[in-house]
N, C-alpha and C positions, 0 to 999 in steps of 0.2 A: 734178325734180318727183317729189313722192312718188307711187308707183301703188301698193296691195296686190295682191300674188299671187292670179289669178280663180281658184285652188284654198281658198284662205283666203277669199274673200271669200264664195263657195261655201258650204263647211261651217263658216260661223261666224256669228255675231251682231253688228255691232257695236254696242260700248258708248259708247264717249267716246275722248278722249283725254285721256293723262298728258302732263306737257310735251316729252319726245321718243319715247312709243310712242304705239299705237296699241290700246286694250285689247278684246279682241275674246273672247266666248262661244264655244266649239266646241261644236257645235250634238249633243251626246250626254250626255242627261240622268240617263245609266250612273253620273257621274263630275262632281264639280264640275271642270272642266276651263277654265281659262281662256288665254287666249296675250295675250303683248304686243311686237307687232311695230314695233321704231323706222322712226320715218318719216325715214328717210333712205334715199337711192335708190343703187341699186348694191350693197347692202351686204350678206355672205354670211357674215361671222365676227364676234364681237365684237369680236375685235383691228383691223376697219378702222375703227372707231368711233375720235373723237380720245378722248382720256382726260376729257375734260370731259363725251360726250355715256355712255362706256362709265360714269363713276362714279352718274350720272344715269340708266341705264338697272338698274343693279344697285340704285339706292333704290324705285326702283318694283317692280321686283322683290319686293325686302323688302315693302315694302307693300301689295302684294299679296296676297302668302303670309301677311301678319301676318291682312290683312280677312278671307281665303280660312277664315282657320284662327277664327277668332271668328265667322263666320257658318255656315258647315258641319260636320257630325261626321267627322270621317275621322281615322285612324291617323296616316297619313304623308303630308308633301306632296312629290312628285315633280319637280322641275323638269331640263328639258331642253331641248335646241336641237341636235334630230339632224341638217335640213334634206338630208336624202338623196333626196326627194321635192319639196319648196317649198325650193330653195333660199336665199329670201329670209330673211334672220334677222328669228327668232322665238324667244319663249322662252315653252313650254309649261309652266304649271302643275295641275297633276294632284293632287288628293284622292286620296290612297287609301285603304281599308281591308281589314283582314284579312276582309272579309265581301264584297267585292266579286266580280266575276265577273271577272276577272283574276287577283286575287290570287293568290303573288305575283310570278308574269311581267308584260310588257309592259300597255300598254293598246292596242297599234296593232294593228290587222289581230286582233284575237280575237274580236268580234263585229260584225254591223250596227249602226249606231250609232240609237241609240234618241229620236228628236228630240223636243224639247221642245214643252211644247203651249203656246199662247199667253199665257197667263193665267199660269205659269211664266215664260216670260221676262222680260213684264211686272213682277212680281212681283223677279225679279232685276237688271234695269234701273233699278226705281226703290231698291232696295236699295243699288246704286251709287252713282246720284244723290245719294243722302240719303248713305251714309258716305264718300263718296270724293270729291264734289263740292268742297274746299277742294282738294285736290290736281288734278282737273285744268281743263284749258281750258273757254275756251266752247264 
């Protein structure tokens, strides 16, 4: 059974789900920053994923970064999967810009994360719903 990491579950929002992650807001309004953690249990690298759920997890991916980048202004989009910390696989998508308060080191550990107010998440939630709702589940 699938559980999320109570570290992710913590500092993030969630969204919905894609048919094998789980798409979750990291709750710092610094950085359009999203994660999408597959719901499958045990799993720490992509490579334990079979090749059915790994080519499905890199489409969402993609679609992701595609929505991320037609809804937000940012430079560069970031993606990673450090898990040095939440060793659960995750793959972090990161907005960035040459104007950010990072730029252009890390985004982790360089400031308190600056949380989103309600009316903001609201606001990106149904954003979701409305463009991503054909992709995923109920």
């Amino acid at each position: 059974m699938f559980e999320l990491d109570p570290r992710l579950q913590n500092d993030c929002i969630m969204l919905g789900d894609f048919p094998i992650s789980r798409l979750l807001l990291f709750n710092d309004s610094t950085y359009p920053w999203f994660i999408l953690v597959p719901r499958r249990k045990d799993i720490s690298e992509v490579y334990q994923l079979n090749g059915e759920d790994q080519r499905e997890l890199w489409q969402e991916s993609a679609l992701l970064g595609r929505w991320m980048s037609m809804t937000f202004q940012f430079d560069k989009l970031n993606i990673g999967a450090l898990g040095n910390i939440v060793r659960q696989l995750h793959l972090h998508h990161v907005g960035r810009s040459t104007t950010d308060p990072s730029w252009p080191g890390p985004v982790w550990g360089q400031h308190p994360p600056k949380p989103y107010a309600p009316d903001e998440i609201k606001k990106i939630s149904q954003q979701v719903r409305n463009d991503l709702a054909g992709f995923m589940g109920d």
